[in-house]
C-alpha positions as CSV (number, residue, x, y, z in Angstrom):
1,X,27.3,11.5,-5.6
2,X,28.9,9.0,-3.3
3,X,29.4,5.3,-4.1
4,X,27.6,4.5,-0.7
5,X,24.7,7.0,-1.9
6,X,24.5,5.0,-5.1
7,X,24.6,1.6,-3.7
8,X,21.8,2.8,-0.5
9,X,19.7,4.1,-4.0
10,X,20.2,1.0,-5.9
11,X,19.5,-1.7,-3.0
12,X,15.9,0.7,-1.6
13,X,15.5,0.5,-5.5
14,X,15.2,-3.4,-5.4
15,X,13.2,-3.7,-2.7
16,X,10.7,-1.1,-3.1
17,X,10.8,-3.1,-6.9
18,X,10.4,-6.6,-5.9
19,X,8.2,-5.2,-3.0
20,X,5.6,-3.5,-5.3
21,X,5.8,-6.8,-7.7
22,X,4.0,-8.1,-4.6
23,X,2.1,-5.8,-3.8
24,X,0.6,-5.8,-7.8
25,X,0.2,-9.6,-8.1
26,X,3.6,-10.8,-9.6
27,X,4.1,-7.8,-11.8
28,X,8.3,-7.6,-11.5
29,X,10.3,-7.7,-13.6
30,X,13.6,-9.3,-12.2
31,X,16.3,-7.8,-10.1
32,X,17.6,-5.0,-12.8
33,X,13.6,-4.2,-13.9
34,X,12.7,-4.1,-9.9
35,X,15.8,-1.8,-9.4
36,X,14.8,0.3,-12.6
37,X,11.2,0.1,-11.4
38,X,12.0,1.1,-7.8
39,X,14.0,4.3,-8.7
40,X,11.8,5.5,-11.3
41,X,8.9,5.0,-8.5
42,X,10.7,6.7,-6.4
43,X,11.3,9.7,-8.6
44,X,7.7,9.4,-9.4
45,X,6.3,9.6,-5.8
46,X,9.0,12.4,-5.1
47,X,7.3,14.2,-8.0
48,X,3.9,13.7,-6.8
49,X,3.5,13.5,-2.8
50,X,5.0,17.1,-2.5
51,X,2.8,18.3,-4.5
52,X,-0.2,16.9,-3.0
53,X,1.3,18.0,0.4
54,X,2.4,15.1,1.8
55,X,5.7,13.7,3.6
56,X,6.9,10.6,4.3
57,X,9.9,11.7,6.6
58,X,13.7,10.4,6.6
59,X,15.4,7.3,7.0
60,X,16.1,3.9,5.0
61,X,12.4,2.9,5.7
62,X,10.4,5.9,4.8
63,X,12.9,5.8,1.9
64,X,11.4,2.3,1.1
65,X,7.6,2.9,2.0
66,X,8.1,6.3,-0.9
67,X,9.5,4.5,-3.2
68,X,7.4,1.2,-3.2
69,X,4.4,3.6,-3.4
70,X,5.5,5.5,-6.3
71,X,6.6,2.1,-7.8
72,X,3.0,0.9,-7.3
73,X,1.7,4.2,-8.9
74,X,4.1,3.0,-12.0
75,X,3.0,-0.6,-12.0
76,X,-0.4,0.4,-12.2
77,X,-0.1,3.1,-14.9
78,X,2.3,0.1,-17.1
79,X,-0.9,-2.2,-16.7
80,X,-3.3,0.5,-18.0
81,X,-1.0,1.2,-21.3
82,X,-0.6,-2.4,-21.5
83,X,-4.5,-2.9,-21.7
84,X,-5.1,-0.3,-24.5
């Protein structure tokens, strides 16, 4: 892996991270939580979408829209475990 690879997967990570701490009513968790939450929802939604057959397509964007959705998936699951 390339360091420009890395540094596209950490700064998509932060956004789609502080984006879905939006998106779930303040639920971030600073820049290196956002980041971690932002590539784990990523990983998450690239485990998921597939199999449900769907695709988001390439490009920085699309890259962004995955993630923040599979960091929204993640969000929400951390609030239910958080509840019990």
């Amino acid at each position: 892996m390339e360091f420009s690879s890395i540094l596209a997967m950490l700064v998509i990570g932060a956004i789609a991270g502080w984006l879905s701490g939006k998106i779930m009513e303040g639920r971030g968790f600073g820049l290196i939580g956002n980041i971690i939450v932002g590539i784990v929802g990523a990983f998450l939604a690239g485990l998921i979408f597939p199999a449900l057959g769907f695709s988001v397509g390439g490009g920085v964007f699309s890259a962004i829209l995955f993630a923040t959705i599979g960091a929204v998936i993640l969000l929400f699951v951390i609030g239910l475990i958080k509840r019990v």
